[in-house]
C-alpha positions, 0 to 999 in steps of 0.5 A: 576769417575766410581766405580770399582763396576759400572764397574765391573756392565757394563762389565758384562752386556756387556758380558751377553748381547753380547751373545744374539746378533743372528749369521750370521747376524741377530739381536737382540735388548737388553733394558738396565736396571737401576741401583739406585744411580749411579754416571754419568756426566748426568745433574741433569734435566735427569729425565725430559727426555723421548723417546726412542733412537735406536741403530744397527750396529757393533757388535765390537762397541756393547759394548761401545753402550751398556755400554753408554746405560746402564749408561745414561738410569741410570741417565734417566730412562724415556728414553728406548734406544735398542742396537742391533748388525747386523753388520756394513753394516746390520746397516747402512742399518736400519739406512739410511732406517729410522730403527734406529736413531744411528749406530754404526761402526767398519769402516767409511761408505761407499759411497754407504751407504751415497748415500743411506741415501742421498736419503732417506733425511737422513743427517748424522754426524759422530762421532769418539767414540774409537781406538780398537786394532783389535786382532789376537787370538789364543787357549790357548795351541797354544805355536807356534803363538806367532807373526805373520807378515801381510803376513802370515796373508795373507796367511791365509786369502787371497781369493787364500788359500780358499782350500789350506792352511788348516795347519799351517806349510803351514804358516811358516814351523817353526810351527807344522804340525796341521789343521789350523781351522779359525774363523772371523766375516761375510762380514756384519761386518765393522771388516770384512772390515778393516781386509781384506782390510789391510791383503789383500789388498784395493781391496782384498776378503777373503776366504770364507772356515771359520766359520763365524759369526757376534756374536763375543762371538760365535768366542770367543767359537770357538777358546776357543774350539779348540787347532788349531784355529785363529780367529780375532775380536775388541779388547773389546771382547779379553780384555773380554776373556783374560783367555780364549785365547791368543793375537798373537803379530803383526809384520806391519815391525817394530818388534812383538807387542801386542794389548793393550791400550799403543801400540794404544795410541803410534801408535805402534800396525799397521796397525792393530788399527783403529776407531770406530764410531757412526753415527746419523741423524742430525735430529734426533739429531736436533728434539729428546731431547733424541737423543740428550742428548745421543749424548752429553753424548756420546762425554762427555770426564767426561764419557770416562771410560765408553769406558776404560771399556769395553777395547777400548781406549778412545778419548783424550779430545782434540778430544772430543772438536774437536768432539764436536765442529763438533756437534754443527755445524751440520757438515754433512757427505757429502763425503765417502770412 
């Protein structure tokens, strides 16, 4: 079991570590440090291993990434692994042009991108890693927002309010006569996708007239900034920043509900909570001890606080088996959405 002190450790290396990942879809890559004597479910062989595991994609699946990381470089410290955060769409496309060896998502991969890695010959393997409760933020001193339904959040966001509904009371005339200033992640961000695809509508756009960025601290600073602001981003980066912002509890028809761990797990936060995913080479997996182990520890069910940590729900050890199962068959993604 992690201590609270090694969790307290990863969060804050989590956190510092996010806000380093560039904007608007660049990326920066983060080496993980070391901790002496810590206590993780890695084989006492670790320090055998050597190589260099890396990383790129989601930035709402970063944290996860990076807590991993840390923790199983700690038990490995001969293995270097970088984590960057390009996004979803910006990582898939390292990943199937042979940049990366593993890509985190905050959405399943598309069929294009899997036709891209197809023909680079690289097969892949999806793993489901967490459920995150993508969050509907708002500044602190909003007392108005406090449940909104999916179609005022399509009011909000839809492609035909680009220009038109730039004040809150044009959303529910209950709420005050206030500018409406929006912050979300960019169109590189597989959140982006989800997002505008449930609010939307599956062949739906979004407006464009909103600061947009593919660093969700730098949507953490807008809406902390502004008494009028309502941005969106994974659950991990509100359960970061709880003091310094407010959830708005979401109606999908069954009545107000807050994100939190307990509405993921009884399926009661919708349509709003969604899986988060690493995907990897088979053989990378296959031919990279080092791939390898990482992937293990990964779909270790003893290293699911590792997950809770950083604010995502984990994966029951049912599924972890299931997963597993699935890894040691080598079951390769062969369709997409």
């Amino acid at each position: 079991m992690i201590s609270t002190k090694k969790l307290a450790y990863s969060l804050s290396l989590v956190a510092l570590l996010g806000g380093l990942v560039a904007c608007g879809g660049g990326t920066d890559t983060a080496d993980t440090s070391t901790e002496d004597g810590t206590d993780t479910a890695a084989a006492d062989a670790g320090a055998e291993l050597s190589g260099t595991v890396t990383i790129d994609g989601s930035s709402t699946v970063f944290p996860i990434s990076e807590a991993m990381a840390e923790e199983f470089q700690a038990a490995n410290p001969d293995v270097r692994i970088t984590v960057g955060a390009s996004g979803t769409g910006g990582g898939f496309e390292k990943f199937c042009g042979g940049e990366t060896q593993v890509s985190g998502a905050s959405r399943p991969i598309k069929a294009e991108e899997l036709a891209n890695c197809t023909e680079a010959g690289i097969e892949v393997i999806e793993v489901p890693v967490a459920t995150d409760a993508l969050s509907v933020v708002v500044n602190p001193e909003n007392d108005w927002a406090v449940c909104m339904t999916i179609d005022e959040l399509n009011t909000i966001w839809s492609p035909e309010s680009e220009g038109t509904i730039d004040n809150w009371n044009q959303v529910n005339p209950d709420f005050p006569d206030a500018p409406l200033v929006l912050y979300g992640p960019g169109t590189d961000s597989g959140t982006f996708d989800y997002f505008t695809e449930t609010v939307n509508g599956e062949e739906g756009d979004s407006r464009a007239d909103y600061t947009a960025s593919e660093d969700d601290n730098v949507l953490v600073q807008g809406v902390e900034g502004d008494v009028n602001a309502l941005g969106y981003f994974g659950y991990a980066y509100y359960f970061e920043n709880q003091d310094r912002m407010k959830a708005v509890e979401i109606d999908g028809g069954n009545g107000c509900v807050a994100p939190s761990e307990e509405t993921v797990l009884a399926g009661e936060y919708a349509p709003l909570s969604r899986p988060l995913f690493m995907y990897y080479s088979k053989a990378a997996y296959d031919e990279d001890p080092a791939v390898k182990a990482f992937i293990d520890f990964v779909v270790d069910p003893a290293n699911k606080d590792f997950v809770a940590a950083t604010g995502y729900v984990p994966r029951s050890d049912e599924q972890y088996a299931e997963t597993k199962a699935k890894i040691e068959a080598g079951e390769v993604k062969e369709s997409a959405e």
